[in-house]
N, C-alpha and C positions, 0 to 999 in steps of 0.2 A: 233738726238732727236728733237720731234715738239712740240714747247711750246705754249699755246694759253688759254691761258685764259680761216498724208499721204494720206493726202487725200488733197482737193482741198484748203479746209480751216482748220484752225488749232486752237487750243485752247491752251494756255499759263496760268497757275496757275491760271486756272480756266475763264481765260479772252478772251471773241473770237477773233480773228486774222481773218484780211480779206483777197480773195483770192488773188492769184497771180499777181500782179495789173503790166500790161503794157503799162504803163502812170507814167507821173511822175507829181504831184501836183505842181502850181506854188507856189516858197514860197518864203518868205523876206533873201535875203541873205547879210551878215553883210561882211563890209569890211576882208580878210582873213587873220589873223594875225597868229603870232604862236601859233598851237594851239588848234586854233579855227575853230568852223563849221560852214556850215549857220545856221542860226538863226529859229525858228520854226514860221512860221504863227500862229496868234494867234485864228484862224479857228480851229487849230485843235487841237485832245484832245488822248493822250496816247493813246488808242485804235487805231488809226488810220492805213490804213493799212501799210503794210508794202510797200516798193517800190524799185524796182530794180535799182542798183544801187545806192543805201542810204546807203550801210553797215557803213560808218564812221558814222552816227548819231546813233547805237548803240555799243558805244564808248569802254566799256566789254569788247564784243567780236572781236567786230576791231581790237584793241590793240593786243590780244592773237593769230587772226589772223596772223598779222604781227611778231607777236615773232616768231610761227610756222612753216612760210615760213623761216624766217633768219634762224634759231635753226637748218630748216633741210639741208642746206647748210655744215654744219659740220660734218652730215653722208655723204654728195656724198665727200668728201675730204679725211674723213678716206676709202672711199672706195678705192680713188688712193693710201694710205697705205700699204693696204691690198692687192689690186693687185701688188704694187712693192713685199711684201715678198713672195706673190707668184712666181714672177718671178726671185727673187733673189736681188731685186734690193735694192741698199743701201736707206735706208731711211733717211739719210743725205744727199743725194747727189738730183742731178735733175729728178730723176726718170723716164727718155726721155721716154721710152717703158709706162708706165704705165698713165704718163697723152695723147698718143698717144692714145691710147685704150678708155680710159675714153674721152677725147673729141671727138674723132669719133664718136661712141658707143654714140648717144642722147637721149635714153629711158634711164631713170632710172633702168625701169625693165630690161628691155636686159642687161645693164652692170651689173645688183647686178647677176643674173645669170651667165652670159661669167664667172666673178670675180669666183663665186662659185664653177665652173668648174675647173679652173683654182687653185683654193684651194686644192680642192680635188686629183689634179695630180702633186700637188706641191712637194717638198724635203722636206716641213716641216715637224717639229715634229708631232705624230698621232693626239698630245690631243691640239695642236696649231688647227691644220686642222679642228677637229672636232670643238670644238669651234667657230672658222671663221667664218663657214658652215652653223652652225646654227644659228649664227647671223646676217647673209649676208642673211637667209629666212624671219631673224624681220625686217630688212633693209627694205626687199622688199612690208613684209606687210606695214611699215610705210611710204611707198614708193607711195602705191596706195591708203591709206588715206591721203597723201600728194596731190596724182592727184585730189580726190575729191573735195578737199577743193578750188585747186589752178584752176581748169577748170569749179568748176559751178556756178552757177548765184546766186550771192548773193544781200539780200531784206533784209533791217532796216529799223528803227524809231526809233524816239528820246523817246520814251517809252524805249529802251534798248530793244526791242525786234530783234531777227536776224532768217533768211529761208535762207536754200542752198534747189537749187533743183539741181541733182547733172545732169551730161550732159557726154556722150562718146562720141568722135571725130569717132573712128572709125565703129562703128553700127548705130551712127545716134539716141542714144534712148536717153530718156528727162525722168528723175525719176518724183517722186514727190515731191512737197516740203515738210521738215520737219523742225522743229524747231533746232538753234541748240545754246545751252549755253557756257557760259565764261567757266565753269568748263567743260564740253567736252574737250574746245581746250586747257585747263590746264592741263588737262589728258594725251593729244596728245603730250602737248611739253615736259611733265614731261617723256612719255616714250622713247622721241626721244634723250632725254639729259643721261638717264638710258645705252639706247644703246650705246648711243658714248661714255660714261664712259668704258661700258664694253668691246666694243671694242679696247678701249683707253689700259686697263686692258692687255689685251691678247698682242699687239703689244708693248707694255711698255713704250706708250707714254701721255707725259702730257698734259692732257686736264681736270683737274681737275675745272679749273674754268667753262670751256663749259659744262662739264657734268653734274655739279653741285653736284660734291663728294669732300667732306671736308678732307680739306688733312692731314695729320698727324702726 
């Protein structure tokens, strides 16, 4: 048992947002303490545009950012779970075969599939398998709003405002930027923590404090 604890320019509540700026403004930057950001030139005024590679000056979304990335770390681990009871392998023990798979296997998505396959031709019980199955597809969708977030070019200010314009390695295409809020990535970690609850649920393992389900 595992114990653990769109267009070019954009407008913002009503406030224009400037385009995609690739240049970064010189600004006064305050010794770096804990904590702390550089410091905002007294040039500029909340409006200003946004600038790539500034995400930590809108501090919100930064923050949620970084819970998001961490949070989803806890699905790719229950997935080596779930690939051990597929294969039969004790989930107390080392589970040699299943972190073999999963560290090879470097796409997210390729492994939440192989995993799913792998479920499905399993010994397990019917309503285990279906289960899994269909939760190794939430995996996947959250899997590739994970990619999004983690591979495109992120643009703030110290206004709190934040722009992902999202990027695929493999076609080469460049989206557009969009705006994107604290309460988005609140959404995002709230449904990543639901998942690992429920997968937690189905394998019988305790992750109550990671999924954020009250225990009882």
């Amino acid at each position: 048992m595992w114990a653990s604890g769109l267009a070019p320019h954009l407008a913002v509540d009503g406030a224009a947002i400037g385009p995609l700026s690739l240049y970064a403004r010189p600004i006064t930057v305050e010794p770096l303490g804990k904590g702390t950001i550089p410091a905002r030139n007294a040039s500029m005024n909340d409006q200003e545009d946004l600038l790539i590679g500034r995400i930590e000056a809108a501090g919100d979304v930064a923050h949620r950012l970084g819970v998001a990335m961490a949070s989803f770390t806890t699905l790719e681990f229950l997935m080596v779970l779930i690939c051990a009871a597929a294969l039969g392998e004790c989930t107390e023990g080392p589970m040699k075969k299943s972190w073999v798979i999963c560290n090879t296997i470097r796409s997210a998505g390729t492994r939440c599939n192989l995993i799913r396959d792998l479920v499905r031709v399993s010994d397990l019980p019917d309503d285990v398998r279906n289960q899994l199955a269909s939760l190794l597809v939430s995996i996947g969708a959250l899997n590739a709003k994970r990619n999004a977030y983690a591979h495109g070019i992120w643009e703030g200010n110290l206004a709190g405002h934040a722009r992902l314009t999202e990027t695929n390695a493999q076609n080469g295409r460049v989206g557009l930027p969009r705006a994107v809020t604290a309460a988005e990535l609140e959404d995002f970690i709230l449904n990543i923590r639901r998942t690992a609850g429920a997968v937690a649920n189905v394998l019988k393992v305790e992750v109550q404090a990671l999924a954020g389900t009250p225990t009882a």
